[in-house]
C-alpha positions as CSV (number, residue, x, y, z in Angstrom):
1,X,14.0,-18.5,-8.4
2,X,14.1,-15.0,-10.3
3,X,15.6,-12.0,-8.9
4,X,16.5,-9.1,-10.8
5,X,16.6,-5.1,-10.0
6,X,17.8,-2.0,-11.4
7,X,17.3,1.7,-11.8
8,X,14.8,3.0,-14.1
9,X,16.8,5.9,-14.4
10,X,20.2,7.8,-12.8
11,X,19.1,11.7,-11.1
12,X,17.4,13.8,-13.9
13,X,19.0,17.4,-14.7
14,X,17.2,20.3,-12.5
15,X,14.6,17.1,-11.4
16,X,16.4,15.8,-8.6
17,X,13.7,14.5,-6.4
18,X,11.5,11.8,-8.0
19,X,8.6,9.8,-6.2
20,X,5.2,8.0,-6.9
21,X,5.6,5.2,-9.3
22,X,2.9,3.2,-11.2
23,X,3.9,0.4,-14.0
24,X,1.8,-1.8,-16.7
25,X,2.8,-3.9,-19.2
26,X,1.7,-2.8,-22.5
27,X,-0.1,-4.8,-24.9
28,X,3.0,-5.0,-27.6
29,X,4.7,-6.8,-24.4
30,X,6.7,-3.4,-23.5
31,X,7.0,-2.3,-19.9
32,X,5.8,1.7,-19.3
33,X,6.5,3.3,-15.9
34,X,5.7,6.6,-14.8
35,X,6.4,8.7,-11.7
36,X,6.6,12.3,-10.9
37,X,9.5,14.6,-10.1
38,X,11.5,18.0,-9.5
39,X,13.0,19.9,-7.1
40,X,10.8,18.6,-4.1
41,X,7.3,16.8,-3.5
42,X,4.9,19.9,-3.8
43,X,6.9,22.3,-6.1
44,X,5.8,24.3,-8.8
45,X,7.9,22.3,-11.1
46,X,7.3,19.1,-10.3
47,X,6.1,17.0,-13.5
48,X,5.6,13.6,-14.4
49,X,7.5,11.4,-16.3
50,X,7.6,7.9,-18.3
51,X,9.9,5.7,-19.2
52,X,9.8,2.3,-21.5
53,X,11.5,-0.8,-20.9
54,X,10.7,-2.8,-24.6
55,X,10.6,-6.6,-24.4
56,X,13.5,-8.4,-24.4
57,X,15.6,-5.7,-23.6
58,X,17.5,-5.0,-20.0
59,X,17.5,-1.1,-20.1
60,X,14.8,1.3,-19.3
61,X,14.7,4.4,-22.3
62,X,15.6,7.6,-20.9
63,X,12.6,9.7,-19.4
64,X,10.3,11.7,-21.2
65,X,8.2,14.7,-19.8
66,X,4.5,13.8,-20.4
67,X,2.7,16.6,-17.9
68,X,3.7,19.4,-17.3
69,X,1.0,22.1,-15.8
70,X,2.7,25.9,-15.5
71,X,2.7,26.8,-12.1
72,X,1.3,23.8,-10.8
73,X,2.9,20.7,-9.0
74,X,1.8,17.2,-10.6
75,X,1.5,13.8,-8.3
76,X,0.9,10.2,-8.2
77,X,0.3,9.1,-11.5
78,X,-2.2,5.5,-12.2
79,X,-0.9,3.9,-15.7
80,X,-4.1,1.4,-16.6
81,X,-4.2,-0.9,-20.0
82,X,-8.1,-0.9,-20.6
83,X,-9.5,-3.8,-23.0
84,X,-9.6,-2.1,-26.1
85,X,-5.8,-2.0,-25.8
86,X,-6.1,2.3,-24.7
87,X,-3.6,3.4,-22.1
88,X,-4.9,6.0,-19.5
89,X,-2.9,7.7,-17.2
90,X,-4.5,8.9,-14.1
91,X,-3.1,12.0,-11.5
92,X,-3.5,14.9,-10.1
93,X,-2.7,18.5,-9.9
94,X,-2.3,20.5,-7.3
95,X,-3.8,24.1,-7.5
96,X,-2.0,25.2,-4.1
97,X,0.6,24.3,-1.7
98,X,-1.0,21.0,-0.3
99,X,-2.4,17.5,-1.1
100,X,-6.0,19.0,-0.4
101,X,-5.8,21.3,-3.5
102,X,-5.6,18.9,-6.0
103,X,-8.0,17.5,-8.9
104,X,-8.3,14.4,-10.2
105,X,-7.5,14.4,-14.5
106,X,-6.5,12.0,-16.7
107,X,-5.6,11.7,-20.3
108,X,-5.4,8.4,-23.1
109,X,-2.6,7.2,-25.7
110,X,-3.4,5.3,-28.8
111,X,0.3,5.0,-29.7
112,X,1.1,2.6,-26.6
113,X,2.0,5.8,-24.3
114,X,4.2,7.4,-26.9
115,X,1.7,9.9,-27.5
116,X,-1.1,11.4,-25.4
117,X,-4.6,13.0,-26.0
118,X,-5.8,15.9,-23.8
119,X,-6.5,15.8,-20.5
120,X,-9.7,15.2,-19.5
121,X,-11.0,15.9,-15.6
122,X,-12.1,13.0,-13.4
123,X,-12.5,14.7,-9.9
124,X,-13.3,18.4,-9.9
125,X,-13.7,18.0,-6.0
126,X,-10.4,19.5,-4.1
127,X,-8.5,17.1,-1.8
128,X,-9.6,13.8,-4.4
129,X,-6.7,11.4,-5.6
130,X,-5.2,8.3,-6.7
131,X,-2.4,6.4,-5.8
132,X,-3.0,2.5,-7.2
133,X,-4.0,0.8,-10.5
134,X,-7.6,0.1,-11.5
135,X,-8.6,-3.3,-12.2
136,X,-11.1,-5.4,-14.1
137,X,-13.7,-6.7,-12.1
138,X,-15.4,-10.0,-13.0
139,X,-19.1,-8.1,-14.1
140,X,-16.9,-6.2,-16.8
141,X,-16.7,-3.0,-14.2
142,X,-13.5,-0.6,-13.8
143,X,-12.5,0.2,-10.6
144,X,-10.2,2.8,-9.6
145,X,-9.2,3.2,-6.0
146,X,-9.5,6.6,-4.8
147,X,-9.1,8.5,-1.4
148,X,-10.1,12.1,-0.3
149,X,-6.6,13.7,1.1
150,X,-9.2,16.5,2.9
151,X,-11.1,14.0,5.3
152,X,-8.5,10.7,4.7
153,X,-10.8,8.7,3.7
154,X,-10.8,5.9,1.2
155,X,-13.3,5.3,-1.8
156,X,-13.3,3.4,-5.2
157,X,-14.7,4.9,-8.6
158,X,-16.1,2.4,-11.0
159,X,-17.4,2.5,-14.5
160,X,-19.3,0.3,-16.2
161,X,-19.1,1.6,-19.7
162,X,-15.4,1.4,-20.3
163,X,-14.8,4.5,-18.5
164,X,-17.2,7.0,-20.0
165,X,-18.8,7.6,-17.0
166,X,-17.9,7.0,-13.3
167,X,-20.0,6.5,-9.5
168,X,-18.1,6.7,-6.1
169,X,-18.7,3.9,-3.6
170,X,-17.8,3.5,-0.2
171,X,-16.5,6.2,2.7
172,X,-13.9,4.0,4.8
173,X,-12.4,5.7,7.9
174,X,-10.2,4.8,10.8
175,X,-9.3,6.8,14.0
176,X,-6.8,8.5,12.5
177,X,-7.6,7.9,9.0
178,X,-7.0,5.4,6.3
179,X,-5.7,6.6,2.1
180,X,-4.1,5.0,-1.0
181,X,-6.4,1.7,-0.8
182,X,-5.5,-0.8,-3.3
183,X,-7.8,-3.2,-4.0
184,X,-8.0,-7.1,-5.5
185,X,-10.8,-9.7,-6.2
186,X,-10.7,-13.0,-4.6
187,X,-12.1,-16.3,-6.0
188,X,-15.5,-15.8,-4.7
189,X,-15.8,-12.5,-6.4
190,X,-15.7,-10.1,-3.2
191,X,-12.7,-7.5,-2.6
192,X,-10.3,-7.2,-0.3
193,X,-9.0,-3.3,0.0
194,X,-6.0,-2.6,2.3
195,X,-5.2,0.5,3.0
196,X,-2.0,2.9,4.2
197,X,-3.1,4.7,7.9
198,X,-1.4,6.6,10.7
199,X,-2.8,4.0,13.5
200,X,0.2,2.4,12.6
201,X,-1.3,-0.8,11.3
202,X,-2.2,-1.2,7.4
203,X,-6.1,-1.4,7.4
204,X,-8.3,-3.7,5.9
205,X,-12.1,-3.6,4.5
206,X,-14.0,-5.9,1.7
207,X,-17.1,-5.9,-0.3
208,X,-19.5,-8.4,-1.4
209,X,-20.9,-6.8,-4.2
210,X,-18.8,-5.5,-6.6
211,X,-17.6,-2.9,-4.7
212,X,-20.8,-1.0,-3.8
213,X,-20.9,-1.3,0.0
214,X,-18.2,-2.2,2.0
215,X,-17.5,-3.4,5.4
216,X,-16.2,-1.0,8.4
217,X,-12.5,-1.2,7.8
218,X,-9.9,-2.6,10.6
219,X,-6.9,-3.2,11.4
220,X,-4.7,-5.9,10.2
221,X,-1.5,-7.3,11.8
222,X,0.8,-5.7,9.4
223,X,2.8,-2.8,10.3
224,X,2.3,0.5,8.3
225,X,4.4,3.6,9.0
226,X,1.8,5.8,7.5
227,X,3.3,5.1,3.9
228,X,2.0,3.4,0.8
229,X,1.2,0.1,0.0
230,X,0.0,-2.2,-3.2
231,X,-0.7,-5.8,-3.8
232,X,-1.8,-7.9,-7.0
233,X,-3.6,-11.1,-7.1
234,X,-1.4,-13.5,-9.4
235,X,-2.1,-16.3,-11.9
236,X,-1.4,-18.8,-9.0
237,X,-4.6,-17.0,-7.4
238,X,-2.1,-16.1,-4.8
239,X,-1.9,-12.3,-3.4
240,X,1.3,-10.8,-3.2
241,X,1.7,-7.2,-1.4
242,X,4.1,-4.9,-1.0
243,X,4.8,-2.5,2.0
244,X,7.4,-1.1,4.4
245,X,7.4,-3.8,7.0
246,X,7.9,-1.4,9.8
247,X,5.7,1.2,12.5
248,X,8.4,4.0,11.5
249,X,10.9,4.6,8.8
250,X,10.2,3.7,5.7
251,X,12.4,0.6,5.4
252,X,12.8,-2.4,5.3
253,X,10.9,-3.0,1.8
254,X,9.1,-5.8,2.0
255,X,7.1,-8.6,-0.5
256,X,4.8,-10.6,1.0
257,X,2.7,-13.3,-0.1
258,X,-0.7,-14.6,0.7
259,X,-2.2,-18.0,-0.3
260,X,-5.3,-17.8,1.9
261,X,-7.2,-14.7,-0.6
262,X,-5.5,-12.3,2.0
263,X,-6.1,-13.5,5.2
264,X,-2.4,-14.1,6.1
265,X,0.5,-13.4,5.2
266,X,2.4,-16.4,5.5
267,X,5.9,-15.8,3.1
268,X,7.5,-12.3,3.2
269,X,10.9,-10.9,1.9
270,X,12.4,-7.8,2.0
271,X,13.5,-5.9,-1.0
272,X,15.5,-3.1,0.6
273,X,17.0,-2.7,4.1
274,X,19.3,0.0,3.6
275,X,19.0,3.1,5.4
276,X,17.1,5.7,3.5
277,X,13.9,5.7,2.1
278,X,12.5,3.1,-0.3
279,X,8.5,3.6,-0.8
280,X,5.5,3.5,-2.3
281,X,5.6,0.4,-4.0
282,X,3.6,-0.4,-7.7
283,X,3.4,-4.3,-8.3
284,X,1.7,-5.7,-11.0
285,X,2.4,-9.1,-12.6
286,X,3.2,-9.5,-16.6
287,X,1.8,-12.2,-18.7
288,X,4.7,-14.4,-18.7
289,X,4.4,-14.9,-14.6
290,X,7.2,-12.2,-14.0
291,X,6.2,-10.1,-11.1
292,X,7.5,-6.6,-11.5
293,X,7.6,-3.8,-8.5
294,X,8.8,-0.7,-8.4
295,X,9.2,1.7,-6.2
296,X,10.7,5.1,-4.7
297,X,14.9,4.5,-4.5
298,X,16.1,7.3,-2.2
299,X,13.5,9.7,-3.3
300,X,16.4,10.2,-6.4
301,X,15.3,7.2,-8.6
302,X,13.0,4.6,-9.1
303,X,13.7,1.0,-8.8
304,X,12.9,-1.4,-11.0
305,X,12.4,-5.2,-9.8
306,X,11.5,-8.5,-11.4
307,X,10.8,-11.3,-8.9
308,X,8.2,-14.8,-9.0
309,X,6.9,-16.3,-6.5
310,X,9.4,-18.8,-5.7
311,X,11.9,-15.8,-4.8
312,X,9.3,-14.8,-2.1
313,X,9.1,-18.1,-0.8
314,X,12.9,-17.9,-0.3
């Protein structure tokens, strides 16, 4: 079994509230993460970060500022590794005081995220964001999952040219809303898309076709305290997903893993079960089997950790 975690990084000088995180695996085998921070969620000088983790090493580089909007606050950045080896970074900023003033942009590196071009708007539509990675679909497609912070509803954009240009599917809703989907293709080709909601369940939808139209979305069994989740389908063809396993409070931490394409959740463990606050979860699984999550530590640092899927099975 595998099972190793540390900080990304210690509190940031005149940054000290951090929150948001998204991870990829590059194609030279190096690790980039990238979250947001400043003095609160919101401010005017909240920015977004990255930070590199080469392969074969055990330390995270020190941060680097990669967006930076005067007067603006920045928020949940999407790293995504496309197929011609281009990293984009998705995220949004905030034109106001409030999630519902934000727009979509993102912006592409060349040099493997040591560089980046200029941004480039996705979303000009207030209230649009992301939250979770974009994957390949099995026709070739992109798809990014999306949500409208205005009406708390969740979509998916997807591009069949390599990202050049970009339609908006689906409008999925519950009572009290439903945001951050993150999505994942089964073996017969149709999505499952779960969801973060204040019903206090996580929600649930899937599509049959690529994402175009998608069912009415439900409940599921699994608690959600109106926080984010994420989940990855792995090489094993299992789904592993990662949530606060609770109706309030945003821990316990929790991994669990499905080996039905999502239909239950038959192994979970917890990652954190501290007091304090250990959210929004990225998971993503590297090429040599490792399964790497990280997450929100404290709201003061992100958390880096490396597990397989023998850990979650205990």
């Amino acid at each position: 079994m595998m099972y190793c975690a540390g900080k990304i990084f210690e509190p940031i000088p005149n940054f000290p509230s951090c929150h948001g995180s998204t991870i990829a695996e590059l194609p030279d085998g190096d690790l980039l993460a990238a979250w947001y921070a400043g003095s609160r969620e919101g401010a005017k000088d909240v920015a977004i970060f990255t930070s590199r983790k080469r392969q074969g090493s055990d330390r995270w580089m020190y941060p680097k500022m990669i967006v930076n909007t005067p007067n603006c606050s920045e928020g949940n950045p999407v790293l995504f590794v496309d197929a011609n080896g281009q990293i984009w970074l998705f995220y949004v900023t905030m034109y106001g005081e409030r999630w519902t003033e934000c727009k979509v942009y993102y912006r592409k590196s060349n040099t493997m995220g040591r560089n980046w071009g200029e941004r480039s708007i996705l979303r000009d539509e207030l209230g649009w964001m992301t939250r979770n990675k974009p994957l390949y679909l099995s026709n070739g497609d992109i798809l990014l999952p999306v949500y409208d912070e205005c009406s708390w509803s969740s979509m998916v954009m997807i591009s069949g040219d390599g990202g050049e240009t970009w339609n908006t599917y689906g409008d999925l809703f519950s009572p009290k809303g439903v945001i951050q989907p993150t999505v994942v293709q089964r073996e017969d080709g149709s999505l499952l898309m779960l969801m973060r909601s204040r019903d206090g369940e996580i929600w649930r939808s899937t599509s049959d076709d690529s994402g175009r139209t998608w069912k009415a979305a439900h409940p599921t069994e699994l608690p959600n305290p109106n926080c984010g989740v994420d989940m990855a389908r792995l090489h094993s063809g299992n789904i592993a997903l990662v949530y606060n396993d609770t109706p309030h409070g945003r821990t316990p931490l929790t991994v669990a893993l499905s080996i039905d394409e999502g239909e239950t959740w038959g192994y979970k463990r917890d990652l954190e079960t501290e007091e304090g606050e250990y959210s929004y979860p990225a998971v993503i699984q590297t090429r040599d089997g490792g399964i790497h999550v990280t997450y929100t530590y404290r709201r003061v640092s992100i958390m880096h950790v490396e597990i397989d899927e023998a850990w979650i099975r205990g």
